[in-house]
ZARO-168645 format. One record per residue (C-alpha): residue in three letters; residue number from 0; x, y, z. Coordinates in steps of 0.05 Angstrom, whole numbers. Example, Ala and Ser with C-alpha at 12.3 -4.5 7.8 and 13.67 -1.06 7.14 Angstrom:
2
<fiza r="ALA" k="0" X="246" Y="-90" Z="156"/>
<fiza r="SER" k="1" X="273" Y="-21" Z="143"/>
END
This chain:
101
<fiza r="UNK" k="0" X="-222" Y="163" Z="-168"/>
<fiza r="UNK" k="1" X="-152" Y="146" Z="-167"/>
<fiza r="UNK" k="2" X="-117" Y="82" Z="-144"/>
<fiza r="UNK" k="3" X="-56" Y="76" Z="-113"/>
<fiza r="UNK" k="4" X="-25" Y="3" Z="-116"/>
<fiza r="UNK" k="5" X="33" Y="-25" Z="-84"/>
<fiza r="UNK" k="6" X="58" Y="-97" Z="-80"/>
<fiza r="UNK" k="7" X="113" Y="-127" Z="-31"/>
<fiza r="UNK" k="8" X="129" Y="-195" Z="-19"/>
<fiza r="UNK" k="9" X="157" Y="-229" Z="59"/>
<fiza r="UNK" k="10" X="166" Y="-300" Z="83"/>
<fiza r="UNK" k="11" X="98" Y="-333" Z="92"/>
<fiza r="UNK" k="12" X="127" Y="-335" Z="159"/>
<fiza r="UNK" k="13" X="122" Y="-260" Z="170"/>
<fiza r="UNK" k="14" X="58" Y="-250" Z="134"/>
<fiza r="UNK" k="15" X="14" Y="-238" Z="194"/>
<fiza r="UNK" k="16" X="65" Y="-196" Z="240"/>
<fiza r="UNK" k="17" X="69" Y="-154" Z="174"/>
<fiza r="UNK" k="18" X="2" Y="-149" Z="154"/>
<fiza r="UNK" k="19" X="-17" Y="-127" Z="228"/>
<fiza r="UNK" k="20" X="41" Y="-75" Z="218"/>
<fiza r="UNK" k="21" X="13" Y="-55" Z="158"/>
<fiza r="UNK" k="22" X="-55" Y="-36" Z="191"/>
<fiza r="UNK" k="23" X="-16" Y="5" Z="243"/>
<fiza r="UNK" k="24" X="25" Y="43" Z="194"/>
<fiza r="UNK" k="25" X="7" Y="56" Z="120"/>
<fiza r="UNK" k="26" X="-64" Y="27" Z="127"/>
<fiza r="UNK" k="27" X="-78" Y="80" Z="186"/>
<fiza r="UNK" k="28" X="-42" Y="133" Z="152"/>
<fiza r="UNK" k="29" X="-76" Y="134" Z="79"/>
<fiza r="UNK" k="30" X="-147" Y="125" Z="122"/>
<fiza r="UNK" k="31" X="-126" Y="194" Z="153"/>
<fiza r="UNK" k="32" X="-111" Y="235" Z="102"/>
<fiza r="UNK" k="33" X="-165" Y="276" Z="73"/>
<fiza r="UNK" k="34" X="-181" Y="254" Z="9"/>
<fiza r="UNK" k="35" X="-176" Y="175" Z="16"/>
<fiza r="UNK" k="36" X="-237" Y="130" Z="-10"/>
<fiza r="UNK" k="37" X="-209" Y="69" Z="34"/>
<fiza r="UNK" k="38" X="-160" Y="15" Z="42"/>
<fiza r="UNK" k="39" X="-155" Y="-53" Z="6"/>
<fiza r="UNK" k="40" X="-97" Y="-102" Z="28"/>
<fiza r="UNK" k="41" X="-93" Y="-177" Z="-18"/>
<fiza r="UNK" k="42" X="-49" Y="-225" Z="7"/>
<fiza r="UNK" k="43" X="-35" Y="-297" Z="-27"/>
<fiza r="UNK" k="44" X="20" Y="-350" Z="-2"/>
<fiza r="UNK" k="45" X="64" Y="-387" Z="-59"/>
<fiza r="UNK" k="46" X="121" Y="-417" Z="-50"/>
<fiza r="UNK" k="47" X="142" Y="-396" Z="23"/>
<fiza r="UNK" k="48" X="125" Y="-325" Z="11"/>
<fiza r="UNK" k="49" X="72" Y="-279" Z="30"/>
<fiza r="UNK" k="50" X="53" Y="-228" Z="-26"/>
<fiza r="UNK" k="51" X="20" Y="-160" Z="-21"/>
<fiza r="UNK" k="52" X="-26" Y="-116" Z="-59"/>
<fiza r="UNK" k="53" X="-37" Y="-50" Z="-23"/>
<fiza r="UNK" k="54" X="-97" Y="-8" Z="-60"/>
<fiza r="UNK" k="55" X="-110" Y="54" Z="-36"/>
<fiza r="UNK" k="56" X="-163" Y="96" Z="-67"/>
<fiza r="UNK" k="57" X="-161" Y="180" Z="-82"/>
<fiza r="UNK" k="58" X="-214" Y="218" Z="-98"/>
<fiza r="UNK" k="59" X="-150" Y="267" Z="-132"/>
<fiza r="UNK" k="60" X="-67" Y="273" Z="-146"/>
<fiza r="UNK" k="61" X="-69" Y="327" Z="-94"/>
<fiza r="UNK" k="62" X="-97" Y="281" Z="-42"/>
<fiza r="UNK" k="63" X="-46" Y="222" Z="-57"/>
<fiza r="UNK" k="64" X="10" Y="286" Z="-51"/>
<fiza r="UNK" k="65" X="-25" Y="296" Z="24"/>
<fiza r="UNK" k="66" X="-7" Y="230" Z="36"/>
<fiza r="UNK" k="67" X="69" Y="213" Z="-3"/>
<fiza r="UNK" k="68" X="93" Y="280" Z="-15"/>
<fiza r="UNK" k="69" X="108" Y="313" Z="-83"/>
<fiza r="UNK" k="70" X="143" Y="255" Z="-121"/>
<fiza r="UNK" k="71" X="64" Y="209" Z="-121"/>
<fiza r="UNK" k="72" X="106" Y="158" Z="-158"/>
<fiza r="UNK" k="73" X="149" Y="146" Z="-93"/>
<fiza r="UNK" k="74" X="130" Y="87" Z="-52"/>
<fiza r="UNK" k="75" X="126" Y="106" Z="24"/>
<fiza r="UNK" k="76" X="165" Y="51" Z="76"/>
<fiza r="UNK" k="77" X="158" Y="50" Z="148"/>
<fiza r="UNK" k="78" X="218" Y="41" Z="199"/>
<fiza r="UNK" k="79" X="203" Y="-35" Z="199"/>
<fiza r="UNK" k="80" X="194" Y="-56" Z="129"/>
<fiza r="UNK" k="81" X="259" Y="-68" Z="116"/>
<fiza r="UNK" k="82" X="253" Y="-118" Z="169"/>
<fiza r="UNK" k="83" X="198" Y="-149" Z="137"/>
<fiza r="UNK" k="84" X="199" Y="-143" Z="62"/>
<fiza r="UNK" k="85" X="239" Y="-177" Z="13"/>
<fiza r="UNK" k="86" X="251" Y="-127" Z="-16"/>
<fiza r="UNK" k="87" X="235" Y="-47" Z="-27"/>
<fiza r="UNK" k="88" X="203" Y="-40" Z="-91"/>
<fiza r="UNK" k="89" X="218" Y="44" Z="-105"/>
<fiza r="UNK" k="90" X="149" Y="55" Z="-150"/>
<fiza r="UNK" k="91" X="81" Y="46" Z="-135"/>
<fiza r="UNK" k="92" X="25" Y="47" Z="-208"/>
<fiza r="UNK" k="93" X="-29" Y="88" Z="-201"/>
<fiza r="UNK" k="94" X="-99" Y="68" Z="-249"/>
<fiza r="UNK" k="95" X="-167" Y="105" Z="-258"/>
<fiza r="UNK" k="96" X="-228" Y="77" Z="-232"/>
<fiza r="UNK" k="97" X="-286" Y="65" Z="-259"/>
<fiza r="UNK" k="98" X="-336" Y="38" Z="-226"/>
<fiza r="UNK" k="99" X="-409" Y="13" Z="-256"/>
<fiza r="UNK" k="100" X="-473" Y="7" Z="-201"/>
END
């Protein structure tokens, strides 16, 4: 399994407009596309800003392609982030999981 992390940061002001925006756009999105183990959003307030860890998990590269196109490396922005965000990181990380029952 593959995960796909992104982080953003907006005023704590904005942080629950965006994280409801969030659930309408790239949380809804990555939940559709075939491949995608599920959906992880973490949120902390310091200093008068909201940050954002968006973990999205793959079961492969070609599923994460199904979802941001050929360049996987490419962070994927909705109309509104600009809006929102502080600013528009370009790169998302991607890690292997391993996971022990």
């Amino acid at each position: 399994m593959i995960a796909r992390i992104w982080r953003g940061a907006t005023l704590e002001s904005n942080a629950e407009r965006y994280m409801d925006y969030m659930e309408t756009t790239g949380v809804k999105d990555c939940r559709a596309t075939e491949g995608n183990r599920g959906v992880m959003v973490l949120r902390r307030t310091n200093q008068g800003q909201a940050e954002f860890v968006f973990v999205s998990l793959w079961e492969s590269q070609d599923a994460i392609r199904r979802f941001a196109g050929d360049d996987v490396e490419r962070a994927v922005y909705y109309p509104e982030d600009k809006e929102y965000l502080l600013a528009l990181e370009p790169k998302v990380e991607h890690w292997e999981v391993d996971i022990w029952k």
